[in-house]
C-alpha positions as CSV (number, residue, x, y, z in Angstrom):
1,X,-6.4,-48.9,5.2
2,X,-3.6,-47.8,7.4
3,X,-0.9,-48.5,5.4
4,X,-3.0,-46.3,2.1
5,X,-3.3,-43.5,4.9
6,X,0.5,-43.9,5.8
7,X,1.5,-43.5,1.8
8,X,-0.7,-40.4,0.9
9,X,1.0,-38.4,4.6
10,X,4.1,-37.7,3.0
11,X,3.1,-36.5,-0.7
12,X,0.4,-34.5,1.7
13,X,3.2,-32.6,3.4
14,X,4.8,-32.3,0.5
15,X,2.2,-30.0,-0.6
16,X,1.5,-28.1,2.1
17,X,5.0,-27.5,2.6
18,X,5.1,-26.3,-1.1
19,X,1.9,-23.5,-0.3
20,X,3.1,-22.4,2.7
21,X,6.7,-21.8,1.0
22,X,4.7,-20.0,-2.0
23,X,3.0,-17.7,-0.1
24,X,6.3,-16.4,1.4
25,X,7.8,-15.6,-2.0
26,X,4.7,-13.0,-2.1
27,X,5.7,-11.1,0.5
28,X,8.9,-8.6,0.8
29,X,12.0,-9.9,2.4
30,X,13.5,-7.7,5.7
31,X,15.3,-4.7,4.5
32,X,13.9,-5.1,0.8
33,X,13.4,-2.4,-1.7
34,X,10.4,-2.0,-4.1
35,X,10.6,-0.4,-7.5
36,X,8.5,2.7,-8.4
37,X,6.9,3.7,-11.6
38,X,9.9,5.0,-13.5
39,X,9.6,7.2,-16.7
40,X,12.9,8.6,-18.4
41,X,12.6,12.3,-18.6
42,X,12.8,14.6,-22.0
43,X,12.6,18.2,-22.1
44,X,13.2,21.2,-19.8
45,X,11.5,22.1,-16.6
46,X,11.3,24.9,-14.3
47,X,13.7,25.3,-11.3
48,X,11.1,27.0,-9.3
49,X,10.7,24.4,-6.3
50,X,7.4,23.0,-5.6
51,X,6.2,21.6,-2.5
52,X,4.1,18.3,-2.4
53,X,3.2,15.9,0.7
54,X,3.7,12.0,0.4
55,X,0.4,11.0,0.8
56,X,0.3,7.2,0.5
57,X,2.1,4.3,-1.0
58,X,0.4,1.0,-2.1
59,X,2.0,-2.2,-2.4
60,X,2.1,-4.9,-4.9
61,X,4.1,-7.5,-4.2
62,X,7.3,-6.2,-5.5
63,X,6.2,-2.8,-6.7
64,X,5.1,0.2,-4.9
65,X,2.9,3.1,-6.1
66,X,3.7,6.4,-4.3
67,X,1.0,9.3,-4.6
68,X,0.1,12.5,-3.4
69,X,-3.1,14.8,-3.3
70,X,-6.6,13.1,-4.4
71,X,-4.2,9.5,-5.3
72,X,-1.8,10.9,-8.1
73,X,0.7,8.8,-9.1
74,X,4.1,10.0,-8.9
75,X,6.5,8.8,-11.5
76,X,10.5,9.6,-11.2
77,X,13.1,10.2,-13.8
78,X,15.6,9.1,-11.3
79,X,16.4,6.2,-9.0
80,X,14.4,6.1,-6.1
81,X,12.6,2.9,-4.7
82,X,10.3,2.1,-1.1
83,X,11.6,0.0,1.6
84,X,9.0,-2.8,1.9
85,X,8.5,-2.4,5.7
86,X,8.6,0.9,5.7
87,X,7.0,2.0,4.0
88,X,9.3,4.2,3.0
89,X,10.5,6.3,0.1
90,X,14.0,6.6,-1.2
91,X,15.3,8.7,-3.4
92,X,19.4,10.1,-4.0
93,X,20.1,9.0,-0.7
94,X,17.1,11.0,1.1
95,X,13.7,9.2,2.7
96,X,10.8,10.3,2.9
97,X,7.7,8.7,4.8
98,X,4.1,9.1,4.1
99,X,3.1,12.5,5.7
100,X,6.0,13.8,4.9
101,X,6.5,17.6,2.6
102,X,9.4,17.6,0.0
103,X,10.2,19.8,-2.6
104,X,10.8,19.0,-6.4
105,X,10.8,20.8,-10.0
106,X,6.9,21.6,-10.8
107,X,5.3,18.1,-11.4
108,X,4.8,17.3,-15.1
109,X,1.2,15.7,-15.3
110,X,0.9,12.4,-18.1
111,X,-1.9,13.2,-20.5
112,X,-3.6,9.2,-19.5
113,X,-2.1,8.0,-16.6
114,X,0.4,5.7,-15.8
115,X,0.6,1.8,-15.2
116,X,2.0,0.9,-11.7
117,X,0.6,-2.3,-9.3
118,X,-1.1,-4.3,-12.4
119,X,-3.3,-1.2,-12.6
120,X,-4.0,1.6,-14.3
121,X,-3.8,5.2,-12.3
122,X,-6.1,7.4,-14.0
123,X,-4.0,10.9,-12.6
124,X,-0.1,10.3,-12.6
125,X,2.8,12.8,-12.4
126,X,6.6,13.4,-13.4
127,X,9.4,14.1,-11.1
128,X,11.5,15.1,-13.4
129,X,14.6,15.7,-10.7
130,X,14.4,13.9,-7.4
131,X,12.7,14.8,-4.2
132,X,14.5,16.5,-1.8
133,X,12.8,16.0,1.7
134,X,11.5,19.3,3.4
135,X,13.0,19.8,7.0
């Protein structure tokens, strides 16, 4: 009986060793950045500068979903991404962090939403330049 017990530890730690391991990959590293909905941009837009307020940003795994105002998605036409322990948003070299007011061209609303976490977020919008952080 001992010796059966003494043959099953190691394949047993084995295992564990492989969850524990797994659950890690779930989770960002230090200093990692997050991709954000992104949406090329066609057409023209006003240059009229429209102030929003970063209200939230919900992680999933290796994607974050900024919003503003009654959870609207914001999309960008540009690079931009969230620092994981942040969370923070990052966009042409400027961050801004939830609370935060920055200015934009007027917001281009998606007729249906947009796709960003593995869900579906029934009100999304279009930067179609980047942020620029209001100080």
């Amino acid at each position: 009986m001992v010796r059966m017990a003494g043959r099953l530890q190691f394949p047993l730690i084995a295992i564990v060793i492989a969850l524990v391991g797994g659950c890690s990959v779930a989770h960002p590293a230090s200093g990692a950045h997050l991709a954000v909905p992104q949406k090329e941009f066609s057409g023209s837009f006003d240059t009229v500068a429209h102030r929003s307020t970063l209200k939230g940003i919900e992680i999933f795994e290796t994607e974050a979903c900024p919003w503003i105002e009654d959870h609207v998605l914001l999309v960008f036409s540009t690079d931009a991404s969230v620092e994981a322990l942040g969370p923070v948003l990052v966009s042409s070299d400027h961050r801004i962090a939830v609370g935060d007011d920055f200015e934009s061209a007027p917001l281009v609303r998606l007729q249906g939403g947009f796709e960003c976490g593995g869900k579906h977020w029934a009100q999304a919008a279009q930067l179609p330049e980047a942020p620029q952080p209001v100080s």
